[in-house]
SELO-762994 format. One line per field, with one value per residue (C-alpha): x, z, y; chain. Coordinates in nm, 4 decimals. Layout:
BEGIN
u: (X / ...)
w: (Z / ...)
v: (Y / ...)
mol: (A / ...)
// end
This chain:
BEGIN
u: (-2.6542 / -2.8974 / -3.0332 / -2.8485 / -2.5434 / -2.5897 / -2.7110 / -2.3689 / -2.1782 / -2.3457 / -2.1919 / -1.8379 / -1.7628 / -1.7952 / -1.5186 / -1.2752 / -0.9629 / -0.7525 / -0.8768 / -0.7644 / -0.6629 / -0.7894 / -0.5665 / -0.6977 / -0.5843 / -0.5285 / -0.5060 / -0.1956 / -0.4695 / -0.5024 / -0.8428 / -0.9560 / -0.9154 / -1.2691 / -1.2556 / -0.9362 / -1.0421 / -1.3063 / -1.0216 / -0.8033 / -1.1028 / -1.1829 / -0.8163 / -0.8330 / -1.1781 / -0.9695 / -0.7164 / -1.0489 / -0.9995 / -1.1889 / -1.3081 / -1.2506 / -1.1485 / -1.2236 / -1.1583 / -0.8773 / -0.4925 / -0.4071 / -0.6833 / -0.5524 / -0.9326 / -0.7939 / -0.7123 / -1.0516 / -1.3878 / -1.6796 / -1.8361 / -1.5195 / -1.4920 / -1.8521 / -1.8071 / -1.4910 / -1.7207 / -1.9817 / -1.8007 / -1.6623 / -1.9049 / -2.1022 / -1.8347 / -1.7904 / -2.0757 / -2.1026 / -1.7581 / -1.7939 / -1.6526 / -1.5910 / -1.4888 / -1.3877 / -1.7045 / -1.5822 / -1.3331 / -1.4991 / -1.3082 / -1.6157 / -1.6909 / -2.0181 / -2.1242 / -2.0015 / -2.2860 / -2.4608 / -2.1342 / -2.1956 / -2.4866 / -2.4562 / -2.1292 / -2.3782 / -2.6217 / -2.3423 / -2.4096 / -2.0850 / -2.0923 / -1.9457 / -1.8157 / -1.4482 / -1.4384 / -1.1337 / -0.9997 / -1.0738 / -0.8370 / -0.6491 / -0.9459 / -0.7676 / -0.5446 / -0.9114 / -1.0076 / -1.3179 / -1.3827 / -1.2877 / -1.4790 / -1.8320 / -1.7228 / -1.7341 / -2.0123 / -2.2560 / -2.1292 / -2.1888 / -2.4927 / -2.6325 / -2.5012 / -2.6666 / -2.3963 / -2.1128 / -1.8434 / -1.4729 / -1.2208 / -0.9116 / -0.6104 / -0.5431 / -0.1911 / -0.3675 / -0.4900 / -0.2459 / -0.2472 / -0.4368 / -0.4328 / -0.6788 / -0.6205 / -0.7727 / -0.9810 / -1.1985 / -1.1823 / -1.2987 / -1.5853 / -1.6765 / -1.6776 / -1.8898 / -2.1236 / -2.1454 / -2.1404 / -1.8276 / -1.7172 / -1.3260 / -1.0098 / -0.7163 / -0.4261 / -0.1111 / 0.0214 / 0.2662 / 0.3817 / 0.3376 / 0.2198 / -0.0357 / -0.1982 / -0.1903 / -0.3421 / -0.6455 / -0.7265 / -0.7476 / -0.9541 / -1.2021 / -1.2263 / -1.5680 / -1.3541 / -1.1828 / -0.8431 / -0.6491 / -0.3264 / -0.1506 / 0.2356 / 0.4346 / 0.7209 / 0.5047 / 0.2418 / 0.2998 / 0.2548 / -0.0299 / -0.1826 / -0.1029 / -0.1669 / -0.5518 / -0.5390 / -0.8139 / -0.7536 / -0.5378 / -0.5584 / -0.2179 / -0.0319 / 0.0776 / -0.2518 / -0.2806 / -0.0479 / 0.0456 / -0.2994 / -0.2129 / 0.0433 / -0.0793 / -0.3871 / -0.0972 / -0.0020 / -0.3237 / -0.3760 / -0.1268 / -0.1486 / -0.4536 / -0.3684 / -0.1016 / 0.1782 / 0.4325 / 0.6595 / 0.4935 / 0.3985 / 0.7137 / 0.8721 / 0.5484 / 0.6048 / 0.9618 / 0.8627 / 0.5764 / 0.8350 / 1.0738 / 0.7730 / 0.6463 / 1.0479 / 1.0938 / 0.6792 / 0.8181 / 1.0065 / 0.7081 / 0.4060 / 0.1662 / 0.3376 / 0.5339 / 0.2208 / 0.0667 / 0.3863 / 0.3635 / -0.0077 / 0.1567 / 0.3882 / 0.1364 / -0.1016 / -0.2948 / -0.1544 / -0.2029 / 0.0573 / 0.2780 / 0.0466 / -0.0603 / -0.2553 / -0.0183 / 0.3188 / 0.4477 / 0.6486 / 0.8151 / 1.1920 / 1.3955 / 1.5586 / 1.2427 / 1.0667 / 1.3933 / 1.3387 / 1.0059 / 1.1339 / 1.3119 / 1.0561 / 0.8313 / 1.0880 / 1.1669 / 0.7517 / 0.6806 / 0.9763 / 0.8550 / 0.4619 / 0.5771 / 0.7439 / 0.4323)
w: (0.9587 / 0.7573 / 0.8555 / 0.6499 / 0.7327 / 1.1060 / 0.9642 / 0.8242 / 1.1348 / 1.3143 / 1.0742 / 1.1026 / 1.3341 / 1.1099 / 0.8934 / 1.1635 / 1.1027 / 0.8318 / 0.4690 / 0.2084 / -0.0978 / -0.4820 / -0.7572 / -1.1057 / -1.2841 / -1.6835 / -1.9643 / -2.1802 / -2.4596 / -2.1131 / -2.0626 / -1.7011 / -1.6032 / -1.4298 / -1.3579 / -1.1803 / -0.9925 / -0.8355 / -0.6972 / -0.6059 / -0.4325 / -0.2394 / -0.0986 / 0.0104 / 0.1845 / 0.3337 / 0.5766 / 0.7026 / 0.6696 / 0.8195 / 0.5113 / 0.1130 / -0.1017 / -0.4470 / -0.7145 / -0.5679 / -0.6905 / -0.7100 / -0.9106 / -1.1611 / -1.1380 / -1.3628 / -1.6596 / -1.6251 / -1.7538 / -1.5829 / -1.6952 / -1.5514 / -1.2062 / -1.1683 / -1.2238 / -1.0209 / -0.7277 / -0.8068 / -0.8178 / -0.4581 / -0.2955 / -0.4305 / -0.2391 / 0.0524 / 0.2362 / 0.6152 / 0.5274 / 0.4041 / 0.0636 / -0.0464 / -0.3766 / -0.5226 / -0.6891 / -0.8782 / -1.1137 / -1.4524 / -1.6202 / -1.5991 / -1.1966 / -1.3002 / -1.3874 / -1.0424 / -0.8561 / -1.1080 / -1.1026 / -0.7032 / -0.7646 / -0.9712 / -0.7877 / -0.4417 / -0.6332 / -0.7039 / -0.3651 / -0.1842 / 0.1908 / 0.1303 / -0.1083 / -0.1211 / -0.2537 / -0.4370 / -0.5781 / -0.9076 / -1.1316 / -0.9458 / -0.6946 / -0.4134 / -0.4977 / -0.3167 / -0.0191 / 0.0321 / -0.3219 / -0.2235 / 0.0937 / -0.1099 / -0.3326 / -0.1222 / 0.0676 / -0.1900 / -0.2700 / 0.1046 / 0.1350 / -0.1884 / -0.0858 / 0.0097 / 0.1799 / 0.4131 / 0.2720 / 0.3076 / 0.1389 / -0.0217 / -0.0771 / -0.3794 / -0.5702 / -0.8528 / -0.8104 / -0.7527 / -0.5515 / -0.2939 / 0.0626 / 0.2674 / 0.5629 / 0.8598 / 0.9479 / 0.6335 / 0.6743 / 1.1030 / 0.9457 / 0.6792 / 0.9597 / 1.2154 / 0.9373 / 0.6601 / 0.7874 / 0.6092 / 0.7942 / 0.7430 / 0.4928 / 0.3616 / 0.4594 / 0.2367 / 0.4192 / 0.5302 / 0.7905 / 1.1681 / 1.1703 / 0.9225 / 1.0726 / 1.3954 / 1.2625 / 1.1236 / 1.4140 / 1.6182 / 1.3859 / 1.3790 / 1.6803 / 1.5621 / 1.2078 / 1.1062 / 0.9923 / 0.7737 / 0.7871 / 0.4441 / 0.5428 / 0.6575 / 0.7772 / 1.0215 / 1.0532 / 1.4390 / 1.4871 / 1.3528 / 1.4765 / 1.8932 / 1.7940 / 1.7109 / 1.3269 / 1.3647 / 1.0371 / 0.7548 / 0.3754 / 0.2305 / -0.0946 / 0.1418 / 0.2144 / -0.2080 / -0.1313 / 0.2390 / 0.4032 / 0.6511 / 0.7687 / 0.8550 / 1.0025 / 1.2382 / 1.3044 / 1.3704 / 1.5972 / 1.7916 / 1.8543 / 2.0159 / 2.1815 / 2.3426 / 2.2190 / 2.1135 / 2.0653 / 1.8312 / 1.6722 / 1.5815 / 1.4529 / 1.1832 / 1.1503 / 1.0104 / 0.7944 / 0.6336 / 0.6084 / 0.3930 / 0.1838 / 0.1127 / -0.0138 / -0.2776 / -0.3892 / -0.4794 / -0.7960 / -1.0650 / -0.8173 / -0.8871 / -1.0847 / -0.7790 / -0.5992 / -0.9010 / -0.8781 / -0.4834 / -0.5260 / -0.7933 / -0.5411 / -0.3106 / -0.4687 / -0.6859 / -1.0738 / -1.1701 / -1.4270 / -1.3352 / -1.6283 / -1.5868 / -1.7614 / -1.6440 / -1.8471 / -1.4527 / -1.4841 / -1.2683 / -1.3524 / -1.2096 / -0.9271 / -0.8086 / -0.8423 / -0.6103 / -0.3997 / -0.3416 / -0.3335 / -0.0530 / 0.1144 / 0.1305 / 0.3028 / 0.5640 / 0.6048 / 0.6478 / 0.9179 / 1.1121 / 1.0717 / 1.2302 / 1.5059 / 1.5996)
v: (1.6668 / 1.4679 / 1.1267 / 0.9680 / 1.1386 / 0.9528 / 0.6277 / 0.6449 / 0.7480 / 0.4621 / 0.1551 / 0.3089 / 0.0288 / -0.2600 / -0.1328 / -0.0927 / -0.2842 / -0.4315 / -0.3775 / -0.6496 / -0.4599 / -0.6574 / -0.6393 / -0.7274 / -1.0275 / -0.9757 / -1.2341 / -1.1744 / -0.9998 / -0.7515 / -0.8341 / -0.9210 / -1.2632 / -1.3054 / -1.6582 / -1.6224 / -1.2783 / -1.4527 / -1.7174 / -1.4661 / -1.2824 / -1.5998 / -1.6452 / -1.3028 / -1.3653 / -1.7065 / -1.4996 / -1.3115 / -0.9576 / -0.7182 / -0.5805 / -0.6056 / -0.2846 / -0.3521 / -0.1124 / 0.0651 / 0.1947 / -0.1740 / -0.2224 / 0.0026 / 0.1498 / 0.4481 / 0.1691 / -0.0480 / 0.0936 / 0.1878 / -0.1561 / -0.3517 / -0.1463 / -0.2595 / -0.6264 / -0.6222 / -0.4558 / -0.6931 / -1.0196 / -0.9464 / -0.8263 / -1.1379 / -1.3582 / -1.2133 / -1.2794 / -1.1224 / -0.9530 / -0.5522 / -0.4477 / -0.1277 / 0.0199 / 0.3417 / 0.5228 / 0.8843 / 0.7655 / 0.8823 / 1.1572 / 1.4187 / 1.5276 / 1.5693 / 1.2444 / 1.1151 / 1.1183 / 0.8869 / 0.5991 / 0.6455 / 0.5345 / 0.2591 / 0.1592 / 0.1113 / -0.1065 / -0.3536 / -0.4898 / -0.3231 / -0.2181 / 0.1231 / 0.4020 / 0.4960 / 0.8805 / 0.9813 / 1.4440 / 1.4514 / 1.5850 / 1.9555 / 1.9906 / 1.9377 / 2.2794 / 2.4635 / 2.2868 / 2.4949 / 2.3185 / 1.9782 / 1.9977 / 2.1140 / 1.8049 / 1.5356 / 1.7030 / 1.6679 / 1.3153 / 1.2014 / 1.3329 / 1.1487 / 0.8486 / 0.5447 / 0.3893 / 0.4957 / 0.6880 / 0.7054 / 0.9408 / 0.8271 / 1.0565 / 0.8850 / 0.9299 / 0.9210 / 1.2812 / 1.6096 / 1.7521 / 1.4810 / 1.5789 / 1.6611 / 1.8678 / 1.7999 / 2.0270 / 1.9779 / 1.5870 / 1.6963 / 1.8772 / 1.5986 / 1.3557 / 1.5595 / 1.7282 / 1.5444 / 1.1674 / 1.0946 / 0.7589 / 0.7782 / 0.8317 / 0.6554 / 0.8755 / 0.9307 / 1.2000 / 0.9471 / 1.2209 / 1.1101 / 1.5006 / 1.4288 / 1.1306 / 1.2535 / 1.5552 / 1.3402 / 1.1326 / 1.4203 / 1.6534 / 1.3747 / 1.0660 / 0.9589 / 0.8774 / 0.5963 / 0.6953 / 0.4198 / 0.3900 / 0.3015 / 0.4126 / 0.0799 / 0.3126 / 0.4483 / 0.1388 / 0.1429 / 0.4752 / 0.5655 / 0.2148 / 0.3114 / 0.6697 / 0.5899 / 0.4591 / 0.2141 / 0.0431 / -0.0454 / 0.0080 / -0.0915 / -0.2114 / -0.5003 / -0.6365 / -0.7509 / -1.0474 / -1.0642 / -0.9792 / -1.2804 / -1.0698 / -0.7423 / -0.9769 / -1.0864 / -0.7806 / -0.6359 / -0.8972 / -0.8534 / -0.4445 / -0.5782 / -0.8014 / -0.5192 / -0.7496 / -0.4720 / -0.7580 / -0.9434 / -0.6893 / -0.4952 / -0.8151 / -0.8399 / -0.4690 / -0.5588 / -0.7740 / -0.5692 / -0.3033 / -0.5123 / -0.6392 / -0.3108 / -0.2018 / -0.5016 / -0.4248 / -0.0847 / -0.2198 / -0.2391 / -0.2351 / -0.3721 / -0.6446 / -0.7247 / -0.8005 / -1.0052 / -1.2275 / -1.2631 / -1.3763 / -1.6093 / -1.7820 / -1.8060 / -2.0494 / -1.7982 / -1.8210 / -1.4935 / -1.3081 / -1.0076 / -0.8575 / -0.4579 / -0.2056 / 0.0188 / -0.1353 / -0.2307 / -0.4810 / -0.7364 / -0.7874 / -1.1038 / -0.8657 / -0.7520 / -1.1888 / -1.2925 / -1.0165 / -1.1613 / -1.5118 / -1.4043 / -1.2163 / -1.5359 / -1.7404 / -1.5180 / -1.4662 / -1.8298 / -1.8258 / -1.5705 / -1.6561 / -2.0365 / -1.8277 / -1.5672)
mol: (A / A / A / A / A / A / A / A / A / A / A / A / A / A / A / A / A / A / A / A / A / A / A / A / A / A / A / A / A / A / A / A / A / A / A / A / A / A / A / A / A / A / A / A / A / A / A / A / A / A / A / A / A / A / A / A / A / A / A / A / A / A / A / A / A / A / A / A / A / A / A / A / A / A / A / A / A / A / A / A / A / A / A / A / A / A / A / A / A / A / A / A / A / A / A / A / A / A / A / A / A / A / A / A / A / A / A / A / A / A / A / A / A / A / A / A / A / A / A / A / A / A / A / A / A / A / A / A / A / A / A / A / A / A / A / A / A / A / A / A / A / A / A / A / A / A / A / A / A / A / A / A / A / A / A / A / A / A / A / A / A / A / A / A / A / A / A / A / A / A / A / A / A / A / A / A / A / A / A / A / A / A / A / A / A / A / A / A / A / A / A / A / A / A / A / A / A / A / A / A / A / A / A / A / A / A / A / A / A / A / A / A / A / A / A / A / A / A / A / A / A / A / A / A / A / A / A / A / A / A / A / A / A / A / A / A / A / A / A / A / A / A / A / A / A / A / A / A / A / A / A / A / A / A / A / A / A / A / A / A / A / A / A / A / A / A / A / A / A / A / A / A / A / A / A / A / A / A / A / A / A / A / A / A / A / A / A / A / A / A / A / A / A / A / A / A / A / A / A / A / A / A / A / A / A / A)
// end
């Protein structure tokens, strides 16, 4: 294992925990609202999440250019102080110019590189696992894999995440095998890891089956909550925590209908004015704005109560 490789195993720690997900606010013209990122960005920052992930899914990373996935990673890692941002850094077209956007992606002043399969590659894992190999071991930062939707197919199978972890340095994924199965799988193939849970159905299972972290849709608009949540899993108040886990559940339902619109709107009617505007042509339609009208309500009940 190379020394960087262990310099990397030895931060995993500071990214344990719950990962506040950034969307991207857009002007009607669709151009990035920067003045208004950076406010979102600081409410974010004001629950106190663990960590930041900028440039992510709900992002829409795979709309924004290399030039605006830079800024965006920029911008928050500029305001978040003491608190670790990462962003995704492969997301040009052409695999082999991905080592040079890693690169530039680390000097932007994030904490850590998220790692997403290009394009089919995860159909050869021997393939995928030489990938992200190479990619770790250039890297000047910790790495974390995502098994992003965005990519088919996406999984990685455990073993080859075990031997990324143990060999490689690799300090964690983002699993969407949203199988009990799968994340068990993970966590076992790897305990020096940090597996992410990104599921809500199974939140508490992967959480008091190892998961030492979150990375969910949820967190865009309702970090507070899974903060709560979080919390209280440590705390050992099961309690507690499966009443949050309810509610995370239902929010992560109603985001379903025109994601990440939905979330924009949330964000919107919690004190940050950002448009249900995507790059994507998501939309937010008037069942899906009551539905989180209705959410809220029932949140700010049960966040009085906890």
């Amino acid at each position: 294992m190379s020394i960087q490789a262990s310099a990397n195993g030895k931060q995993r720690e500071r990214f344990e925990g719950v990962h506040a997900l950034l969307l991207t606010p857009f002007a009607p013209s669709k151009e990035i609202d920067w003045s208004l990122y950076d406010r979102y960005v600081d409410w974010q920052l004001s629950h106190e999440p663990h960590a930041l992930f900028a440039v992510c899914g709900s992002s829409e990373m795979e709309c924004l250019t290399l030039q605006e996935r830079l800024e965006l990673a920029r911008r928050a890692a500029a305001r978040a102080g003491r608190t670790p941002v990462v962003a995704a850094g492969n997301v040009q077209a052409d695999p082999d110019e991905h080592a040079e956007e890693l690169q530039r992606m680390a000097e932007t002043g994030v904490s850590g590189i998220v790692l997403i399969p290009p394009g089919s590659m995860g159909e050869d894992q021997s393939r995928i696992e030489y990938y992200f190999a190479r990619l770790a071991e250039q890297s000047p930062l910790p790495v974390f894999l995502y098994e992003c939707p965005l990519a088919s197919p996406r999984l990685v199978e455990a073993a080859v995440y075990g031997r990324l972890v143990s060999q490689h340095g690799v300090a964690g994924i983002k699993d969407t095998t949203c199988t009990p199965e799968g994340i068990r799988a993970k966590i076992e193939s790897a305990t020096g890891g940090i597996v992410f849970q990104a599921n809500m159905s199974y939140l508490t299972d992967a959480v008091r089956g190892g998961a030492r972290g979150i990375m969910a849709t949820t967190s865009t608009a309702a970090a507070d909550v899974l903060l709560a949540y979080w919390r209280a899993e440590q705390a050992g108040d099961a309690e507690a925590a499966d009443r949050l886990h309810e509610l995370l559940v239902f929010l992560d339902g109603v985001l379903g209908k025109g994601y990440p619109a939905t979330a924009k709107y949330l964000a919107s009617l919690r004190g940050v004015p950002m448009e249900p505007l995507t790059r994507k042509g998501k939309s937010a339609n008037e069942s899906a704005k009551r539905g989180m009208a209705v959410w809220l309500r029932a949140a700010e009940r049960m966040m009085k109560e906890t």
